[in-house]
MDTraj code that builds the backbone (N, CA, C; nanometers):
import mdtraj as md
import numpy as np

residues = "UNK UNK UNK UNK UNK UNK UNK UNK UNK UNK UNK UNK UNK UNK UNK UNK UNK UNK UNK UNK UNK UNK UNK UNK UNK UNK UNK UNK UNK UNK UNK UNK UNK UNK UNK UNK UNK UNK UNK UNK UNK UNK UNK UNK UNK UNK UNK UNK UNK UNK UNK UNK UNK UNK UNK UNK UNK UNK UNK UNK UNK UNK UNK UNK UNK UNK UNK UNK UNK UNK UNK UNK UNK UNK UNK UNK UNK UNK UNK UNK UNK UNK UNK UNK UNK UNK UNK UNK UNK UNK UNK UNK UNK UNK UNK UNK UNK UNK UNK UNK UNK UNK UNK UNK UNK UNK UNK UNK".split()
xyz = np.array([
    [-2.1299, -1.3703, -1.9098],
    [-1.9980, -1.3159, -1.9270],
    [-1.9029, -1.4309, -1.9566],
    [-1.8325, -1.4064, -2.0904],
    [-1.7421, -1.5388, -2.1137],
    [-1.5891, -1.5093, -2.0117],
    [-1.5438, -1.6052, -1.9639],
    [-1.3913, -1.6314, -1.8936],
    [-1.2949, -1.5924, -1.9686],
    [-1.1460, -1.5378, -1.9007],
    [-1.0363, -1.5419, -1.9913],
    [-0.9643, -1.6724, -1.9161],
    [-0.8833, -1.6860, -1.9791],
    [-0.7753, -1.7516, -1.9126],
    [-0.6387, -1.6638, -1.8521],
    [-0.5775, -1.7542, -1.7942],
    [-0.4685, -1.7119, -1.6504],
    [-0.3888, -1.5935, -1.7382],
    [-0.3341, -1.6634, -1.8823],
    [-0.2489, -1.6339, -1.9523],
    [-0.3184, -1.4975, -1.9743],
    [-0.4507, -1.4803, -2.0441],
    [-0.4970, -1.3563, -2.0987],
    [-0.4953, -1.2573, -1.9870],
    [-0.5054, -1.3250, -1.9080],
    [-0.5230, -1.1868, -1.7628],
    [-0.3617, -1.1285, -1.7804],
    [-0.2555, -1.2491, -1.7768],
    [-0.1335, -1.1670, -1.6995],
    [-0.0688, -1.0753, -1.8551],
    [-0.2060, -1.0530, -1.9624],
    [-0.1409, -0.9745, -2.0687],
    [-0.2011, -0.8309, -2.0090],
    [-0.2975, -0.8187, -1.9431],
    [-0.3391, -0.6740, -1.9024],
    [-0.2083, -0.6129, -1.7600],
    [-0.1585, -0.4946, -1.8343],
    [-0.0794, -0.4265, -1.7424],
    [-0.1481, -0.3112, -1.6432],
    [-0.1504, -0.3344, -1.4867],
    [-0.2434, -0.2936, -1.4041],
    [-0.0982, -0.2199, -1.3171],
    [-0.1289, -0.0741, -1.3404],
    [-0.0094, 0.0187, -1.2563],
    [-0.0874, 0.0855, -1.1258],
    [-0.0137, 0.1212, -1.0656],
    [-0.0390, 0.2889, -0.9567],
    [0.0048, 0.3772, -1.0382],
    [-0.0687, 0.4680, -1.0556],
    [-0.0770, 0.6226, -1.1498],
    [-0.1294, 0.7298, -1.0317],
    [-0.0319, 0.8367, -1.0373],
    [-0.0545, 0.9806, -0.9132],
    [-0.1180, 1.0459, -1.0352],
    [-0.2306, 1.0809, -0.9706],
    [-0.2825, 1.2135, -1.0530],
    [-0.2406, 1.3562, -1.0182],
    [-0.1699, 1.3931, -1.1501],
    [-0.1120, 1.5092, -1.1379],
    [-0.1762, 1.6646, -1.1828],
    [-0.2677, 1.6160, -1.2750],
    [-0.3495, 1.7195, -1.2952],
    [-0.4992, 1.6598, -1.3322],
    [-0.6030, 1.7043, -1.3598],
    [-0.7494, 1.7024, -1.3786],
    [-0.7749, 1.8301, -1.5071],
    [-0.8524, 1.8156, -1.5748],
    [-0.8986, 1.9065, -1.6993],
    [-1.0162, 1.8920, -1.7325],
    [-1.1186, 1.9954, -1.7797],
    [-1.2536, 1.9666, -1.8512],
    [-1.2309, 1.9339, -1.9747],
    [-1.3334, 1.8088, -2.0295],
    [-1.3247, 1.7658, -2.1231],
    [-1.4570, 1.8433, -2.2135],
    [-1.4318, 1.9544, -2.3112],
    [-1.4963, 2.0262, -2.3715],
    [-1.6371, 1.9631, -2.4321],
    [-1.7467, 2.0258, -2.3928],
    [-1.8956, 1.9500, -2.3992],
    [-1.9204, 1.8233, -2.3424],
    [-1.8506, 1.8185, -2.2507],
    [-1.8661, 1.6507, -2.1793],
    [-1.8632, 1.6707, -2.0304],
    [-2.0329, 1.6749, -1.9753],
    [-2.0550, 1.7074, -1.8258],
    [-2.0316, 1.5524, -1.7417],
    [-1.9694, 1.4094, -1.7785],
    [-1.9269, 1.3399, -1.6786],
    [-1.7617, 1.2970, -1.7467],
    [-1.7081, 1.3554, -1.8139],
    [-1.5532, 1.3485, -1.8147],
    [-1.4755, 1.4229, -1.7840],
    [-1.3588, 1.3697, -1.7405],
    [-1.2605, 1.4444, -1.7122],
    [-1.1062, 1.4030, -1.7601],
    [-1.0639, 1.5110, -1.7974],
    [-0.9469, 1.4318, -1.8907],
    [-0.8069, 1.4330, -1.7757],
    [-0.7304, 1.3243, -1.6989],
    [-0.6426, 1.3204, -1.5760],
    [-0.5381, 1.3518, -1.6848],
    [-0.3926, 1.3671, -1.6255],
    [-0.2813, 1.3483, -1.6574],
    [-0.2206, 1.2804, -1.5556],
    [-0.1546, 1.1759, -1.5724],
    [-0.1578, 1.0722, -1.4512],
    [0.0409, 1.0265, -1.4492],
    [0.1147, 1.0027, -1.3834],
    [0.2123, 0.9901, -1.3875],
    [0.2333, 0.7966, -1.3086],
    [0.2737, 0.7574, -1.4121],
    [0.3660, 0.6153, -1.3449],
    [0.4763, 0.5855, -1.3491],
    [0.5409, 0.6323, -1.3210],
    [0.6720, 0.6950, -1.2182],
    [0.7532, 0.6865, -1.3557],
    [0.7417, 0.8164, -1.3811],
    [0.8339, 0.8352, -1.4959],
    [0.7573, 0.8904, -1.6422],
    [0.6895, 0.8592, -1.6018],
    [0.6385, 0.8000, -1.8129],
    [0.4757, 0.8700, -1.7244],
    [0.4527, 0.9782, -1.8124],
    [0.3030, 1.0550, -1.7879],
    [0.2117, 0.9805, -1.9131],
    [0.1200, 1.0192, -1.8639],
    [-0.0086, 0.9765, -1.9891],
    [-0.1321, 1.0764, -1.9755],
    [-0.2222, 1.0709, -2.0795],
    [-0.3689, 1.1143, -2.0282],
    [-0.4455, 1.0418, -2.0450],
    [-0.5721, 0.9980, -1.9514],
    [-0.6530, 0.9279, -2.0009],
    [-0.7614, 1.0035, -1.9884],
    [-0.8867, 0.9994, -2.0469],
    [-1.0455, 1.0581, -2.0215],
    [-1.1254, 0.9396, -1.9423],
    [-1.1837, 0.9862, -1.8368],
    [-1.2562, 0.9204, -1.7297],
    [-1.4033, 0.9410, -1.7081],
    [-1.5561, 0.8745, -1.7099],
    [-1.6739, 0.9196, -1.6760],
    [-1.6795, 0.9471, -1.4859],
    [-1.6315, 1.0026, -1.4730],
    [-1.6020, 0.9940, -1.3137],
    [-1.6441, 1.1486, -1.2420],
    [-1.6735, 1.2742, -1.3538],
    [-1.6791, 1.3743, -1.2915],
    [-1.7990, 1.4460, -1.1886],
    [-1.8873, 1.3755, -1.2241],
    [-2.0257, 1.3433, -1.1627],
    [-1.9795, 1.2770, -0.9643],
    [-1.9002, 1.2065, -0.9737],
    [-1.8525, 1.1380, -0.8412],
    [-1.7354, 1.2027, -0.8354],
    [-1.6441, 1.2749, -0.8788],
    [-1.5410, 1.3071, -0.8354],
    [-1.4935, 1.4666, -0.8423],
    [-1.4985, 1.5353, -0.7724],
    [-1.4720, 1.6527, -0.7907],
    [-1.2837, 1.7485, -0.8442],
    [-1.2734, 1.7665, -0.9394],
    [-1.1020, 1.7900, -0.9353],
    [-1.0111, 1.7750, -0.8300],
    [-1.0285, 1.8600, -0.7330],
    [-0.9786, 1.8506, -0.5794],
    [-0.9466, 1.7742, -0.4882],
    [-1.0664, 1.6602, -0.5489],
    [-1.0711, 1.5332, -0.5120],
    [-0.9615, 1.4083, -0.5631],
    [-0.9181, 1.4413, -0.6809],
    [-0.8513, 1.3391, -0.7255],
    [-0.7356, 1.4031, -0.7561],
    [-0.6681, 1.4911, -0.7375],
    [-0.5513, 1.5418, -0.7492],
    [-0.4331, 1.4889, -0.6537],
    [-0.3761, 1.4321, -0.6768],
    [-0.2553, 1.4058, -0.6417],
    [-0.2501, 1.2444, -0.5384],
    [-0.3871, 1.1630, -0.5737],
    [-0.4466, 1.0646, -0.5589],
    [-0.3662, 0.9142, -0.6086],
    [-0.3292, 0.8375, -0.5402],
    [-0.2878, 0.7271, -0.6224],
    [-0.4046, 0.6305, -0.6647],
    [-0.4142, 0.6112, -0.8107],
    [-0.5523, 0.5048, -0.9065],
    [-0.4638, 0.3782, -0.9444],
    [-0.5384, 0.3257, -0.9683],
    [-0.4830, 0.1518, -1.0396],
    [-0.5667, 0.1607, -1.1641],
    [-0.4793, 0.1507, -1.2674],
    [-0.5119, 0.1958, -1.4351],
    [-0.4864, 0.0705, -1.5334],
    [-0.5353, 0.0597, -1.5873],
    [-0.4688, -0.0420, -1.6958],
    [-0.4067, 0.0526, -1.7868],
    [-0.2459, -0.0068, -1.7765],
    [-0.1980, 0.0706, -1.8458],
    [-0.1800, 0.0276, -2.0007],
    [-0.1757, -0.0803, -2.0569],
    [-0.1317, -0.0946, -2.2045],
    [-0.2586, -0.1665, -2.2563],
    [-0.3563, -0.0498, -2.2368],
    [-0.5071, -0.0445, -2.3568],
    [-0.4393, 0.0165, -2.4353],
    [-0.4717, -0.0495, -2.5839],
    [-0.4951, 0.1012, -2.7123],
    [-0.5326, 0.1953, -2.7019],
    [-0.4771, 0.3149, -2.7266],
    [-0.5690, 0.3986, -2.7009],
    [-0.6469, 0.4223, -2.7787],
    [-0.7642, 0.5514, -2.7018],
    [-0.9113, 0.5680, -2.7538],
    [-0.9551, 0.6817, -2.7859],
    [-1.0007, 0.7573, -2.8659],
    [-1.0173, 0.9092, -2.8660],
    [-1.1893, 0.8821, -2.8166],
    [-1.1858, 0.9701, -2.7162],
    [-1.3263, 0.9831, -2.6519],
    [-1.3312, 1.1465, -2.6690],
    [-1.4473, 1.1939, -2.7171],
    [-1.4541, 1.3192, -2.7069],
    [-1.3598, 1.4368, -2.7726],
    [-1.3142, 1.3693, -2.8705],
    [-1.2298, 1.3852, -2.9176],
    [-1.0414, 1.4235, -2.8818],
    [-1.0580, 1.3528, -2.7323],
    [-0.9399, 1.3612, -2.6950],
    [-0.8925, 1.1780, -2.6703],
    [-0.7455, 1.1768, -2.6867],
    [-0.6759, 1.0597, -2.7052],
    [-0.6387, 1.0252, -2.5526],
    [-0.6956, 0.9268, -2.4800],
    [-0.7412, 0.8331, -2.3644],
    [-0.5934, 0.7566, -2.4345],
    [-0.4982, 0.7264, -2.3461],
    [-0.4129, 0.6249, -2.3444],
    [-0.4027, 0.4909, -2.1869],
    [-0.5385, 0.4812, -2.1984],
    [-0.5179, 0.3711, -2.0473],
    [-0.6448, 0.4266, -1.9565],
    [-0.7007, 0.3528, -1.9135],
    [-0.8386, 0.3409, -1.8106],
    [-0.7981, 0.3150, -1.6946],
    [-0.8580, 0.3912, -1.5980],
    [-0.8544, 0.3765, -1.4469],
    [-0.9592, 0.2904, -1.4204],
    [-0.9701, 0.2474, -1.2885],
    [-1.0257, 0.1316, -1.2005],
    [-1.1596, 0.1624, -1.1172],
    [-1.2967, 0.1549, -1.1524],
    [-1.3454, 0.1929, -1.0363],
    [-1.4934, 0.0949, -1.0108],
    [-1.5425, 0.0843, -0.9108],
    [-1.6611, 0.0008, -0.9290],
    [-1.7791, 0.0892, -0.8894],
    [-1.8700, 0.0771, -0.9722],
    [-2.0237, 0.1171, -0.9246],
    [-2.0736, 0.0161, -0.8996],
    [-2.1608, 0.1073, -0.7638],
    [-2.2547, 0.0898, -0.7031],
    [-2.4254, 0.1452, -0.7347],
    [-2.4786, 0.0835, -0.7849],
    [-2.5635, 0.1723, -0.7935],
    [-2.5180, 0.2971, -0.9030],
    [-2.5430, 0.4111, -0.9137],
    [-2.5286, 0.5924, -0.9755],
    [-2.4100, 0.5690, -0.8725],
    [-2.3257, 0.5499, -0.7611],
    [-2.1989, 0.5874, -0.6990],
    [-2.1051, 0.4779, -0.7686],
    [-1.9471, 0.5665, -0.7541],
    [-1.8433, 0.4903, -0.8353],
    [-1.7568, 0.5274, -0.7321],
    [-1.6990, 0.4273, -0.6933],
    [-1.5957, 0.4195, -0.5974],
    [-1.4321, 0.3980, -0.6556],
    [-1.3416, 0.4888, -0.6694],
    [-1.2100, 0.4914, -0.7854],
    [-1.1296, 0.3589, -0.6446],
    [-1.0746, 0.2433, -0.7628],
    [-0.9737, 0.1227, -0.6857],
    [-0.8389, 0.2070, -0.6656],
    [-0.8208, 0.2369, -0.5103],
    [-0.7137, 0.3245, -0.5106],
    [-0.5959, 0.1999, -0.4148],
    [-0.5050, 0.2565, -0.3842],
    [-0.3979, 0.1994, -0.2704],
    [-0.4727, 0.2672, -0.1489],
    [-0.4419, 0.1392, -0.0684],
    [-0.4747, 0.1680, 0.0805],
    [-0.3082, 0.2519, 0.1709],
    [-0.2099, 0.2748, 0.1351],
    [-0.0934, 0.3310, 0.1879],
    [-0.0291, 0.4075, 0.0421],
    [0.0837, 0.4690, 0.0677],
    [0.1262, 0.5427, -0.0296],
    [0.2153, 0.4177, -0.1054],
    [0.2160, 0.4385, -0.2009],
    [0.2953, 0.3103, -0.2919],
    [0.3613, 0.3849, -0.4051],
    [0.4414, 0.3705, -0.4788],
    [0.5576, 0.4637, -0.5700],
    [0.4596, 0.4591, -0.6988],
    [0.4491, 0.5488, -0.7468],
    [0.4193, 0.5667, -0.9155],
    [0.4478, 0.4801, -0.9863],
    [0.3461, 0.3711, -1.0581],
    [0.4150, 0.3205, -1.1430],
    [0.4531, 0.1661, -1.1206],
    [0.4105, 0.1622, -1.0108],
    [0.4302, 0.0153, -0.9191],
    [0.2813, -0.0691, -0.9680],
    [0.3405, -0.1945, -0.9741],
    [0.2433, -0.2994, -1.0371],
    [0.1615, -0.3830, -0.9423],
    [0.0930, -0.3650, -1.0184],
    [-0.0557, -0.4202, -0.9756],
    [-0.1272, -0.5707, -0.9946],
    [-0.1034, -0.6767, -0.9163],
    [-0.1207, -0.7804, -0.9715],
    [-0.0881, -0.9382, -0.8120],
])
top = md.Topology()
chain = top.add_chain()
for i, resn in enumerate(residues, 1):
    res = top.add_residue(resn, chain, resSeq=i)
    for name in ("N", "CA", "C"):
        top.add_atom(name, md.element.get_by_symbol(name[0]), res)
traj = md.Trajectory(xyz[None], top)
């Protein structure tokens, strides 16, 4: 794995995003398309997470997202920003806040 430097890191923008809604992503049994709010300014992104995460589960959840990726059409829906999560093994654990923290609050 090649290194970035200090500089390249502090170009990735890393928010708290509340998930406000969850959606099926049509013919796609591990996505789910969020609508995610950072305090103010909504987005959608598409996530492989549905396999580990049940709707119910992530509704109204605070995630840590990168927020200013290009966006991506996956599945033919337009992903504006990736959420945070690490696997283990087949389990994916979503990088959440340990206390409630405001929408939209930076990550870094």
């Amino acid at each position: 794995m090649s290194e970035i430097s200090l500089g390249q890191f502090k170009e990735i923008e890393l928010r708290v995003a509340k998930v406000l809604d969850v959606f099926e992503v049509e013919g796609a049994d591990r996505l789910w398309k969020l609508l995610i709010d950072l305090g103010g300014q909504k987005k959608e992104i598409v996530a492989g997470i549905k396999k580990s995460y049940p709707r119910e589960a992530l509704l109204g959840k605070n995630i840590v997202v990168v927020n200013n990726l290009a966006p991506a059409v996956i599945r033919g829906v337009e992903s504006r920003g990736m959420l945070l999560a690490a696997r283990d093994g087949e389990e994916l654990a979503l990088i959440t806040t340990d206390r409630d923290v405001s929408a939209g609050s930076s990550v870094g």
